[in-house]
C-alpha positions in Angstrom: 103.4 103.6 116.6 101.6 100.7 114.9 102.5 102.2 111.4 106.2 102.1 112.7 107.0 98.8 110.7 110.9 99.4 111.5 109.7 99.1 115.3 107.8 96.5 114.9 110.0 93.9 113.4 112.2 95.1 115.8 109.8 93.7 118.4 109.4 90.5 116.5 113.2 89.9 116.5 112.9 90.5 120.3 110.2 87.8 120.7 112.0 85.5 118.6 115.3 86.1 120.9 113.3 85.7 123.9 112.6 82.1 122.9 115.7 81.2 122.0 117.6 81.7 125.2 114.4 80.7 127.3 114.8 77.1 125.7 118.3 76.8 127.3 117.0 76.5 131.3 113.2 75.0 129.6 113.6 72.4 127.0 116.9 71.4 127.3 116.8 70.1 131.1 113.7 68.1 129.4 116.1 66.6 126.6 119.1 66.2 129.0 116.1 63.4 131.0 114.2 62.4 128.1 115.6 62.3 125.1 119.4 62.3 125.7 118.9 60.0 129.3 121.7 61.8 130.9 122.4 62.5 134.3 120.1 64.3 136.4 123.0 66.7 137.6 123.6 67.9 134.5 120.1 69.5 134.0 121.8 72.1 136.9 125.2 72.2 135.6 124.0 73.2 132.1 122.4 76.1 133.5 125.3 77.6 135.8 127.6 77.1 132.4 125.2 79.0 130.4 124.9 81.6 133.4 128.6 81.9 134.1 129.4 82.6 130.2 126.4 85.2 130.3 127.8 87.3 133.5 131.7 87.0 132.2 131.1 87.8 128.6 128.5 90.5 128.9 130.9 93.5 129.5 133.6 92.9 126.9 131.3 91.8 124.2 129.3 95.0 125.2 131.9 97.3 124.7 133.3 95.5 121.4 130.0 96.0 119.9 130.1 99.2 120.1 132.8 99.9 117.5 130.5 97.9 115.0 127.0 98.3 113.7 124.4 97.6 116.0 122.0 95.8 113.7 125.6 94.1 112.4 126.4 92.8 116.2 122.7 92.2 116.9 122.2 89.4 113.7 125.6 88.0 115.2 123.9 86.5 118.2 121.6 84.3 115.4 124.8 82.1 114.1 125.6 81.5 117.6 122.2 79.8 118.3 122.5 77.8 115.2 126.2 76.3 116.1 124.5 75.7 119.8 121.1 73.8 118.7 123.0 71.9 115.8 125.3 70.9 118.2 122.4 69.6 120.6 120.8 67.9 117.6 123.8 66.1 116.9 123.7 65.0 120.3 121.0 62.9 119.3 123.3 59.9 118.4 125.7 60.5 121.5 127.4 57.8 122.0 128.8 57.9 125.6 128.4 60.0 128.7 131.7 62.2 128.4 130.3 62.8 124.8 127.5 64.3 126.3 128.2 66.2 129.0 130.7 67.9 126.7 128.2 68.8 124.4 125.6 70.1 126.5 127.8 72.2 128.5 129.4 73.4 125.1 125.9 74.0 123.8 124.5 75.7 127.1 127.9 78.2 127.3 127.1 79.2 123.4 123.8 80.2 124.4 124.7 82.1 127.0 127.2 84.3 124.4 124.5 84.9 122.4 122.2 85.9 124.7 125.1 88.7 126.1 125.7 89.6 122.6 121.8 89.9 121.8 119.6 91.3 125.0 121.8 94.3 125.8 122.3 95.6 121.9 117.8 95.0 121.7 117.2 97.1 125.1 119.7 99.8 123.6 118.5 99.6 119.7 114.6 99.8 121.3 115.4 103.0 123.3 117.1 104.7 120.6 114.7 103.9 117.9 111.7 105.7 120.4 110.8 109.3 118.7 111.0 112.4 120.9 107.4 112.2 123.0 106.3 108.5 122.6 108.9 106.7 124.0 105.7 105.1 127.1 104.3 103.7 124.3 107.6 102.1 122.5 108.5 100.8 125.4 105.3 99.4 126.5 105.1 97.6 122.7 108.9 96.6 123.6 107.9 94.9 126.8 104.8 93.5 125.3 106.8 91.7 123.1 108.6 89.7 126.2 105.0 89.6 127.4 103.9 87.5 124.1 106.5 85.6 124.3 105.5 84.1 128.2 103.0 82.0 127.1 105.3 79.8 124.9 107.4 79.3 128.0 104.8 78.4 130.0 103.6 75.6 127.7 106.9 74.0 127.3 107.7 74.6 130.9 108.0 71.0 133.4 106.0 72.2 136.5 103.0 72.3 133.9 102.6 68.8 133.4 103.2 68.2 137.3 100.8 66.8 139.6 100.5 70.1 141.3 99.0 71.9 138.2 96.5 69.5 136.3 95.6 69.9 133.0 92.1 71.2 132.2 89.5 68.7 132.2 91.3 67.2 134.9 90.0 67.0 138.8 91.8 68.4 141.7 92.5 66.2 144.5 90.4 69.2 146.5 87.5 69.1 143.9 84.0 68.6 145.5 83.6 66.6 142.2 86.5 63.4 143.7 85.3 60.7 143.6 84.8 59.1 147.3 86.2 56.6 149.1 84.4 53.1 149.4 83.2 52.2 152.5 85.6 49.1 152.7 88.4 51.6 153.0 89.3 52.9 157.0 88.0 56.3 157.8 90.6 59.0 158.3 90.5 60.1 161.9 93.7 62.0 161.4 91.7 64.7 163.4 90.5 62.7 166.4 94.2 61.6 166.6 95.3 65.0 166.3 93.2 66.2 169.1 94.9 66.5 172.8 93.4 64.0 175.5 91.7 65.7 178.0 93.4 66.8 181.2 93.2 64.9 183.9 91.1 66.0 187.4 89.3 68.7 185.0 85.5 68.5 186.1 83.1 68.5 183.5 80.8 71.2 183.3 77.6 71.0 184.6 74.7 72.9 182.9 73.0 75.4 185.3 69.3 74.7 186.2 67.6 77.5 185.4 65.0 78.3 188.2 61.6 79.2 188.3 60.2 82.9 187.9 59.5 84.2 190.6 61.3 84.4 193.7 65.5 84.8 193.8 67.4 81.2 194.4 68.5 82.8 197.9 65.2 83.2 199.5 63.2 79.5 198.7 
């Protein structure tokens, strides 16, 4: 399988897809905040645009691809991703917020055509390509490939930067290593506060003497 060079660029294109339509619910809600300062809502609504084009699209583009070639309809999803990030780079000197919702939604709905032109036509095109007998390992090399691609999106990704999740080097706030507090600061007696009072008329218990050996209590 590793001398399958066809295959194998194959599964390079795949990783390089992969990427692409990860950065549209990854990077983009961290330009939307950071670099473009635009609404928080439109971090969410830039995802249900991309999502909605992706489920409506899928079919008929589907079955209009397949009266072309399918490498043909497959390198068709790359000019949509170009139209969709230029457009986000041009966004770059927005000026205005209708500019840039308009954009973002335009850009995010783009992506989502490409990715329903691209991910069905790769699953298909992998299958096919498989030789009589190996097709566990194709399709374990196939799925690597999304596997490779995972740690990219987990770099990029905003809950790794969170206070949840610190970065190595870093201490917990459960680390036996924190620092403690000083003794100026009040003791936390969250626990002793916590604790139910006592109920009232209970007796406390009394330890029993123990007696001598020898004779029973009963007969001294």
């Amino acid at each position: 399988m590793w001398r399958d060079r066809p295959y194998l660029l194959l599964c390079g294109v795949q990783i390089l897809l992969v990427l692409l339509s990860s950065s549209y619910v990854i990077i983009l809600p961290l330009m939307i905040l950071h670099v473009f300062h635009g609404p928080t809502w439109l971090v969410g609504a830039s995802i249900v645009a991309g999502n909605v084009v992706l489920a409506g699209v899928q079919r008929p583009v589907v079955r209009y691809s397949r009266t072309r070639p399918r490498r043909t309809a497959i390198l068709a999803a790359l000019p949509v991703y170009a139209v969709s990030f230029g457009l986000l780079t041009a966004l770059d000197h927005h000026r205005g917020t209708g500019v840039l919702v308009g954009g973002v939604l335009l850009a995010a709905a783009l992506g989502g055509l490409a990715e329903a032109i691209s991910t069905p036509l790769m699953i298909s095109a992998a299958a096919s390509a498989a030789p009589a007998g190996s097709q566990g390992r194709y399709s374990a090399a196939f799925q690597t490939s999304w596997g490779l691609a995972r740690p990219s999106r987990r770099c990029c990704s905003p809950g790794s930067s969170s206070a949840a999740t610190p970065p190595c080097g870093s201490l917990s706030p459960r680390s036996p290593r924190s620092p403690r507090p000083s003794s100026s600061e009040p003791a936390d007696d969250s626990h002793r506060r916590c604790s139910p009072p006592p109920a009232t008329g209970a007796r406390p218990v009394e330890r029993q003497r123990a007696h001598p050996v020898g004779k029973p209590a009963a007969l001294r």
